[in-house]
C-alpha positions in Angstrom: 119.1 90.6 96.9 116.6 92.1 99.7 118.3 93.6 102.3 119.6 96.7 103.8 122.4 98.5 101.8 124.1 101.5 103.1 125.8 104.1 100.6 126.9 107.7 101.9 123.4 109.8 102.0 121.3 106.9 102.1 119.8 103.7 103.5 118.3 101.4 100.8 115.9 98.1 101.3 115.8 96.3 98.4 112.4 94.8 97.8 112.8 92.9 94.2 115.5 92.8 91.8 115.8 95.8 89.5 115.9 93.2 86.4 112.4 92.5 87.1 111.4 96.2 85.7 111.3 97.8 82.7 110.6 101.5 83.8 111.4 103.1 87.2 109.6 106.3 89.4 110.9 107.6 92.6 107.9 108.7 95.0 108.6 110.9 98.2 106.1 108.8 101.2 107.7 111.3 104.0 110.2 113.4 105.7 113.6 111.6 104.7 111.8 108.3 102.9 111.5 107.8 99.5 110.4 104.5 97.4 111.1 103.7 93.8 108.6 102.2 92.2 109.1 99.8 89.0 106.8 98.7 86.2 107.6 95.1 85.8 108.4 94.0 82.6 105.5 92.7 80.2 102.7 94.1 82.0 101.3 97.4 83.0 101.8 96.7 86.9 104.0 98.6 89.2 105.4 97.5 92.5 107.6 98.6 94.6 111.2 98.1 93.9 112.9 99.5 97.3 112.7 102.2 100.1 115.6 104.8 100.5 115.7 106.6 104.0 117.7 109.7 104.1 120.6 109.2 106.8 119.8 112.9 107.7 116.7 111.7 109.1 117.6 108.0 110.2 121.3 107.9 111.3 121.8 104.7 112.0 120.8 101.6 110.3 118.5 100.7 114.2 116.6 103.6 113.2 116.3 102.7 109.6 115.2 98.9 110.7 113.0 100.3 113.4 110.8 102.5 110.4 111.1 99.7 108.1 109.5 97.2 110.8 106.9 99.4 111.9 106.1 100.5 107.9 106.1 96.8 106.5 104.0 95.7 109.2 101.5 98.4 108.7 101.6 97.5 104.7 101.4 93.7 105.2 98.0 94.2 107.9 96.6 96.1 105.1 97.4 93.1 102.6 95.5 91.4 105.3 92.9 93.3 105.6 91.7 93.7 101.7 92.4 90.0 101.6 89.6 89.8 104.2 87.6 92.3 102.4 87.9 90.4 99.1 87.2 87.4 100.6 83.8 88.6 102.4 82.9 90.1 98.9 83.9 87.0 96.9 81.4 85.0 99.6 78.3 87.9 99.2 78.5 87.4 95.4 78.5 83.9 95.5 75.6 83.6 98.3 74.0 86.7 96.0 74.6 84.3 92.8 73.1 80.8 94.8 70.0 83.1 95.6 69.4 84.3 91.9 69.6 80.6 90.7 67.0 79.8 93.5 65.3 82.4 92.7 65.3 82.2 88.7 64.5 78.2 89.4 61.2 79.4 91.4 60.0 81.5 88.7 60.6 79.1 85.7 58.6 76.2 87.7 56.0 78.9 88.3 55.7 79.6 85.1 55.3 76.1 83.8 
């Protein structure tokens, strides 16, 4: 279940289910915040599993929420933004694809 989960060193947000991964890696981001990162089952992808934030560096679960807010909402604008990205590239390709029909269309008529 995602949520926050406090044990005795650390403060854990669950992101996905642990069943959903057949390998695990831990990755340090910063100062008291590590992820764990999970290779989901039946296919070479890797996600991230949860966050841990050492209580040494965020005492209190407000402070833990208040990094989690301000990281997840940096993460999800960057979502955003490649989403824009692949969308402008996605419309180029196909504009770049109309213009080579058009093009190749002109030349075979020519050629006729």
């Amino acid at each position: 279940m995602p949520g926050l989960e406090e044990s005795a060193t650390v403060w854990r947000y669950r992101v996905a289910d642990p069943a959903k991964f057949q390998k695990f890696r831990v990755k340090e981001l910063g100062k008291g915040v590590k992820i764990t990162l999970g290779k989901v089952k039946g296919s070479d992808r890797w996600e991230i599993q949860n966050y841990m934030l050492q209580k040494t560096e965020f005492p209190n679960r407000e402070n833990a929420r208040k990094w989690l807010d301000q990281h997840l909402k940096a993460e999800i604008q960057t979502l955003l933004d490649f989403k824009a990205w692949n969308e402008w590239r996605r419309r180029f390709v196909n504009a770049y694809v109309k213009i080579s029909e058009v093009s190749s269309h002109e030349n075979d008529e020519k050629r006729s």
